[in-house]
N, C-alpha and C positions, 0 to 999 in steps of 0.2 A: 049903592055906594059909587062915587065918583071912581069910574077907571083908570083917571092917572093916578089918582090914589091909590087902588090898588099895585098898579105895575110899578109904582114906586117899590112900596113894600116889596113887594116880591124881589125887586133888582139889588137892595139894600140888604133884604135876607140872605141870596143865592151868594152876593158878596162877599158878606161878613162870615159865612160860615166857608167861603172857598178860603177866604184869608185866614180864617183863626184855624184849618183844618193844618194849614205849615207843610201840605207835601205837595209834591208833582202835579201838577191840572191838565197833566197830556192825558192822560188813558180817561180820565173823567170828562173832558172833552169828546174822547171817541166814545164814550157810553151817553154822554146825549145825546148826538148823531143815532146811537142805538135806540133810545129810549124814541127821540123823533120817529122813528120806521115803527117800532111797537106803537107807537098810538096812533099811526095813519090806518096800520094794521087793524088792530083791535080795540081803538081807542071807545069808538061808537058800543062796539059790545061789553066793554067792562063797563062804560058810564050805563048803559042800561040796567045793567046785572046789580050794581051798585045802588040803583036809585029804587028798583025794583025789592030787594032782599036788606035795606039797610035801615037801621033809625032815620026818623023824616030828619035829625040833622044833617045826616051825613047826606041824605035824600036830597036837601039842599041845594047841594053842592053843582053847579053846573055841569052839561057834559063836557065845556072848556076847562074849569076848572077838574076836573078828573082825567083831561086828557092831557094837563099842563103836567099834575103829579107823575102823572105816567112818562112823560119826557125826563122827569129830575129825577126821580127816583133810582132809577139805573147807576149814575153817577152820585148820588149820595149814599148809596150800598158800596158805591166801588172806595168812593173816601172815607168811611167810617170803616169799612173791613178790611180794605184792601190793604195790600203790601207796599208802599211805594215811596220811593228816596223823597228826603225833604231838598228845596230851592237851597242854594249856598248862599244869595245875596238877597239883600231882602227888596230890591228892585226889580228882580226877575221872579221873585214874587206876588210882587204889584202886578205884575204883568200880568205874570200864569191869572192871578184870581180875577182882572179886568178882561182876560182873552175869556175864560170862562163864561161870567156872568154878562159879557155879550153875546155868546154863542146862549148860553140861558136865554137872555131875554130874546133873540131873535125868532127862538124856535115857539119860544111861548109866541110871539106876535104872528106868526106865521099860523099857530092854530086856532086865535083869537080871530085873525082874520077882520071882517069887515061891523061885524056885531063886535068885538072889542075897542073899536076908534074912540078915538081921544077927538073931541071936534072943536077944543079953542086951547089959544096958547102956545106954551113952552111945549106939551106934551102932545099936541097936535103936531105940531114938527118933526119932534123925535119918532111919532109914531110914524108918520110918513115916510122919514129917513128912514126909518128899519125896512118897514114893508116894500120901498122902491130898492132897497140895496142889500136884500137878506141873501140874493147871491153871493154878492163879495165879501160879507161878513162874513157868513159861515163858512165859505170856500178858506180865506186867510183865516180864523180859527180854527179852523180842523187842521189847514198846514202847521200852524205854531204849535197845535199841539203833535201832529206829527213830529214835528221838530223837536218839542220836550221831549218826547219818551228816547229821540236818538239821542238829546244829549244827555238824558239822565244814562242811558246805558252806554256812551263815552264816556263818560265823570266816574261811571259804574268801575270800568274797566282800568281807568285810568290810576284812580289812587287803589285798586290792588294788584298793580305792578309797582308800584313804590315799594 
């Protein structure tokens, strides 16, 4: 399957469900950061344990792809369980779910590495882009989302002194 095809999908899924999720994308920001360290960590032994003990579909499945789940998954536990105040505008919205699903895709292209390249095109580009600039991506998505959780716990504070 064509890989920009794939990381389309993927960037279009992680999107849609950060937007239709309606709450805060700070703290799910910092658990992909987490979920990133679990998979440098022990990405290589659960893709083995997985492909070893599983149905050949799930067998399948790359150790990229098993080590991508392992970055998102942190943060899709933290949004479907979690506790956390919804966005007041729906512009800061847009935001949280596009600072998001570029910290998403970043980390995925960063464990996709050089077997994931995109080599013609629109998608050659952006791969490029990512991979020369995933410092300063991820560095200003983890501040913003730093920046959500203080301002959800100012907004917190603020309408229960009213």
């Amino acid at each position: 399957m064509n890989n920009f095809l794939v990381y389309t999908v993927i960037v279009v899924c992680v999107f849609g469900f950060a937007f239709a999720a309606k709450k805060r994308l700070g703290l799910a920001g910092i658990a992909l950061a987490v979920g990133y360290i679990i998979s440098g960590a022990w990405g290589n032994t659960v893709a083995n344990f997985v492909s070893k003990y599983s149905p050949s579909v799930v067998a399948s499945i790359t150790n990229y792809g098993i080590e991508a789940i392992i970055v998102i998954l942190p943060a899709i536990l933290l949004i479907v369980f979690g506790d956390s105040p919804k966005y007041k505008s729906i512009i800061w919205h847009l935001v949280g779910a596009i600072a998001f699903t570029m910290l998403a895709s970043t980390f995925i292209v960063l464990i996709m590495g050089d077997s994931g390249s995109i080599n013609d095109g629109f998608g050659a580009q952006a791969y490029s882009f990512i991979q020369n600039n995933s410092s300063v991506i991820i560095v200003s998505c983890l501040i913003f989302s730093l920046l959500d959780i203080i301002a959800a716990k100012v907004s917190s504070k603020y309408e229960a002194s009213k």
